[in-house]
Each structure stands twice: as structure tokens, then as C-alpha cells.
TORNU-111275 format. One record per residue (C-alpha): x, y, z. Coordinates in steps of 0.2 Angstrom, whole numbers, padded with zeros to 4 digits, always signed. Example, Ala and Ser with C-alpha at 12.3 -4.5 7.8 and 13.67 -1.06 7.14 Angstrom:
REM TORNU-111275
+0062-0022+0039;+0068-0005+0036;
END
This chain:
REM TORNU-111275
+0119+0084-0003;+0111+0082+0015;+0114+0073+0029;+0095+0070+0035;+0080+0071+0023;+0076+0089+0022;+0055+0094+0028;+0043+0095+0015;+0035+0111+0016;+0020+0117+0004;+0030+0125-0008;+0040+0110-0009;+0029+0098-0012;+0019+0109-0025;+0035+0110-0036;+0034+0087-0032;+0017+0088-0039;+0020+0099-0054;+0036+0092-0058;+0035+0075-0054;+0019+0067-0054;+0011+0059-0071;-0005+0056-0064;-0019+0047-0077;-0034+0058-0077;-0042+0045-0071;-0033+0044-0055;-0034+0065-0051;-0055+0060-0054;-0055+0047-0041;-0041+0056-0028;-0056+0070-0031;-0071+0059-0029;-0061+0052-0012;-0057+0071-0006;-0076+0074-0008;-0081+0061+0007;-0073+0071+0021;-0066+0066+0036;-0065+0049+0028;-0055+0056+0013;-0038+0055+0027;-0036+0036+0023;-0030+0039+0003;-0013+0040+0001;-0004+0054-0008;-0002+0052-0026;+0016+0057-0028;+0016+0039-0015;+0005+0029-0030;+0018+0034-0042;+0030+0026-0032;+0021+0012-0029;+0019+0011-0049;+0036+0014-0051;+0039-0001-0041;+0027-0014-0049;+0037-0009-0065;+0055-0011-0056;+0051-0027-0049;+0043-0035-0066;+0028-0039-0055;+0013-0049-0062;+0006-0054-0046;+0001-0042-0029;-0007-0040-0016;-0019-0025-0006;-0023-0026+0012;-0034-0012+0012;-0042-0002-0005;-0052+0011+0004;-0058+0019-0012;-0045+0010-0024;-0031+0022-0029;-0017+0013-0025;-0025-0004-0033;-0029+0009-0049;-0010+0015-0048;-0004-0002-0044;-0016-0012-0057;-0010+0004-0073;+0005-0002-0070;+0002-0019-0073;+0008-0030-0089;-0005-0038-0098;-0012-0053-0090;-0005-0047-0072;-0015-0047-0057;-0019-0038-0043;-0030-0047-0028;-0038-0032-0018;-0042-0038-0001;-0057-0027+0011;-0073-0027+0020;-0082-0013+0014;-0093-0013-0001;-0096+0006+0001;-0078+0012-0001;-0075-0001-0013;-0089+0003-0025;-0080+0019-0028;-0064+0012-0033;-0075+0000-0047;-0082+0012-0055;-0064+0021-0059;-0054+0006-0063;-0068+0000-0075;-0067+0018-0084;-0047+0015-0083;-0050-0001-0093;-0039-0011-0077;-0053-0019-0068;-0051-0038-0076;-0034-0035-0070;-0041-0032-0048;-0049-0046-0040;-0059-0040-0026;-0064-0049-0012;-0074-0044+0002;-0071-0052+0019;-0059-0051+0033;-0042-0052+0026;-0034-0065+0034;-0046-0076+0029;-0042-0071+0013;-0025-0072+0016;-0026-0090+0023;-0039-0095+0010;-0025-0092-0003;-0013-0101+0008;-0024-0113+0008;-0023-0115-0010;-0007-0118-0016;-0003-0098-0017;+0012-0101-0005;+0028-0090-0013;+0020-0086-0031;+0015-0067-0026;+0030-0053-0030;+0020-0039-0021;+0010-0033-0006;+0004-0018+0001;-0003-0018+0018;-0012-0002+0022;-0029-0010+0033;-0032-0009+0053;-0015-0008+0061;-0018-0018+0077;-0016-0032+0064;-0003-0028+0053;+0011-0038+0060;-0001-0053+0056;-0003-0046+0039;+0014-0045+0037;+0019-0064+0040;+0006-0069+0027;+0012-0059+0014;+0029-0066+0018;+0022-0082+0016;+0014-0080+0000;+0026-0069-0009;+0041-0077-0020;+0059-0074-0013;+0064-0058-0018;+0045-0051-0017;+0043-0035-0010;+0032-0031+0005;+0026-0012+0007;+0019-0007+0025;+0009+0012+0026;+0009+0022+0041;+0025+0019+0049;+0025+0036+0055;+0007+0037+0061;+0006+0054+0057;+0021+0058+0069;+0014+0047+0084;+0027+0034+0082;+0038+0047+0089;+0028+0054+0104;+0030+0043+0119;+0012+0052+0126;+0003+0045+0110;-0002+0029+0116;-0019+0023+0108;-0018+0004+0100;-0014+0007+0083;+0001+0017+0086;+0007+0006+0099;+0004-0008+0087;+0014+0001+0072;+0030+0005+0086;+0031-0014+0090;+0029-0018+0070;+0042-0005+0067;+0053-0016+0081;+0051-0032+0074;+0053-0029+0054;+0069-0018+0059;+0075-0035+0069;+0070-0045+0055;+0084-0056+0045;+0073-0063+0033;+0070-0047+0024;+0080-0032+0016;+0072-0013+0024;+0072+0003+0021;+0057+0016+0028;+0054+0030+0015;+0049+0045+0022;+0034+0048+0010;+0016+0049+0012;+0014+0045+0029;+0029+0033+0031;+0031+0019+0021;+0043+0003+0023;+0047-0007+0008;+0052-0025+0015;+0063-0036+0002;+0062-0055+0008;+0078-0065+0006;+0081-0079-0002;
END
């Protein structure tokens, strides 16, 4: 037992990986394709964080999400593996670069008729769906894009899942800044103000999981 989550040092999370993770071969290729871009390789999330996200679309009995923000597609691979047949997955982004990564390995995984990409600001996207009739028939949504917008992510997503859907936000933590009153840039003042909000916010369940770089999982009431 302990009465705060305890740090995760190196040796710790080496023991995670090597007795936690079940990672597709086809994941550890792209996570290593993605590592190979440099600097840019810091917007991929961790992979024991995929698994959970996995774990979740399984738990949940999800058959219909959605991704603000793909980058290079690993959590849409995690997310889409996880998948039952004839689920769906409607990965929302703007760059065709990043994106043309993530393609390649979710065709060689066999799940790309399950991701529906779709290049272009993402509250357009988000509205266009709205816009539709998609009101309330979503179960999940992951929001890991530009943070300055996030909270408008957020109330779309709400919109568009079902009651009892499940929300996921990345970078709560902002690598620590959250925490340091000097750190003041945009995005981090945008996540602390988020953070305030969905704490206040009676029409979801919340818990913040200290893994990867902070990630709240957002139920919404009925």
C-alpha cells in the first residue's frame, strides 16, 4: 500500500515494460519509425499509455471513437487493434506528413478500414459531424491536439458521445508545468484553466491518471 503514487524511476518503468506491455510488433515498428524523427518524436505517447487506452476501448465495449490529434498514428493503431469488427475510429488532424506514417502501419496491421481520417481543422470536423446527426452516438474520444483549444475540443466531444462515453484528455501535467506558477506560456496556461473547469464539472465522472504525461479520463453522466 501507499498513500501517493510512488515516482517512476527507470528501473521501474523498465520492469512496466517487460512485464506489462503486450505490444503488436507492429506497434514497436511504428513507436521506432516515430523515435527516428527527432525532436518531433516528444508528441507520441508512451506505449504502456496505448495499452491502457486498448484496455479501455475493450472495457467500455466501444464501437465508435474519436482522435483529436494522430501525430504519427499509434494511439489510433492501439485504439483501432482493439477494436471489434465493424468498429470505427474517426481520426481527426491537419497534417498529411505525420499522418502518412501512421497509414502505412495501420494498413500492414490490417485496421485501416477500421480509421477514418480526415484532414482539416478539427472543429470543423467536429461540427461537421454535429452537423450530421452524430449527436450522442460516439462511446470514446481522445483529445491530444493544440492545447490552447482543448477545452473547445472537450465540449464537442461531450456533445457527440453517448451518456456514459468516455472522454480521455493528454497532457494534463504538461511535462510538470501545470505545477510551476513561473511556467506561464499559452498551452500550459490553457491546460491549468481546463484542469479547473473539468474538476468543477458535474456533468462528468473524473479521475487524472498519472501516466504518460497526465491523462484524465472524463465519464459523462447520464
Amino acid at each position: 500500500m501507499s498513500p501517493r503514487t510512488i515516482p517512476l524511476t527507470d528501473p521501474l518503468h523498465a520492469w512496466l515494460l517487460e512485464y506489462s506491455l503486450r505490444e503488436e510488433p507492429v506497434q514497436s515498428r511504428l513507436r521506432a519509425a516515430t523515435a527516428a524523427l527527432g525532436d518531433a518524436a516528444g508528441m507520441q505517447i508512451a506505449p504502456e499509455q496505448g495499452q491502457f487506452m486498448a484496455l479501455l476501448v475493450e472495457l467500455t465495449g466501444a464501437t465508435r471513437i474519436l482522435e483529436i490529434g494522430t501525430f504519427t498514428g499509434y494511439s489510433a493503431l492501439a485504439c483501432a487493434l482493439a477494436l471489434p469488427l465493424g468498429g470505427r475510429l474517426v481520426a481527426c488532424d491537419v497534417s498529411e506528413e505525420w499522418t502518412a506514417i501512421g497509414r502505412r502501419y495501420w494498413e500492414e496491421a490490417g485496421v485501416a478500414g477500421r480509421i477514418d481520417l480526415r484532414l482539416g481543422p478539427a472543429l470543423a470536423t467536429l461540427d461537421r459531424l454535429i452537423d450530421q446527426g452524430e449527436t450522442g452516438r460516439f462511446d470514446m474520444a481522445f483529445i491530444d491536439a493544440d492545447k490552447s483549444s482543448t477545452d473547445a475540443y472537450y465540449e464537442r466531444c461531450l456533445t457527440l458521445l453517448r451518456p456514459g462515453g468516455l472522454v480521455l484528455v493528454d497532457n494534463m501535467f504538461r511535462g510538470g508545468d501545470v505545477a510551476d506558477p513561473t511556467v506561464t506560456d499559452a498551452g500550459t496556461a490553457a491546460m491549468r484553466a481546463f484542469a479547473a473547469k473539468l474538476h468543477a464539472d458535474s456533468r462528468v465522472s473524473l479521475s487524472v491518471v498519472p501516466i504518460g504525461d497526465g491523462l484524465a479520463l472524463a465519464r459523462k453522466r447520464g
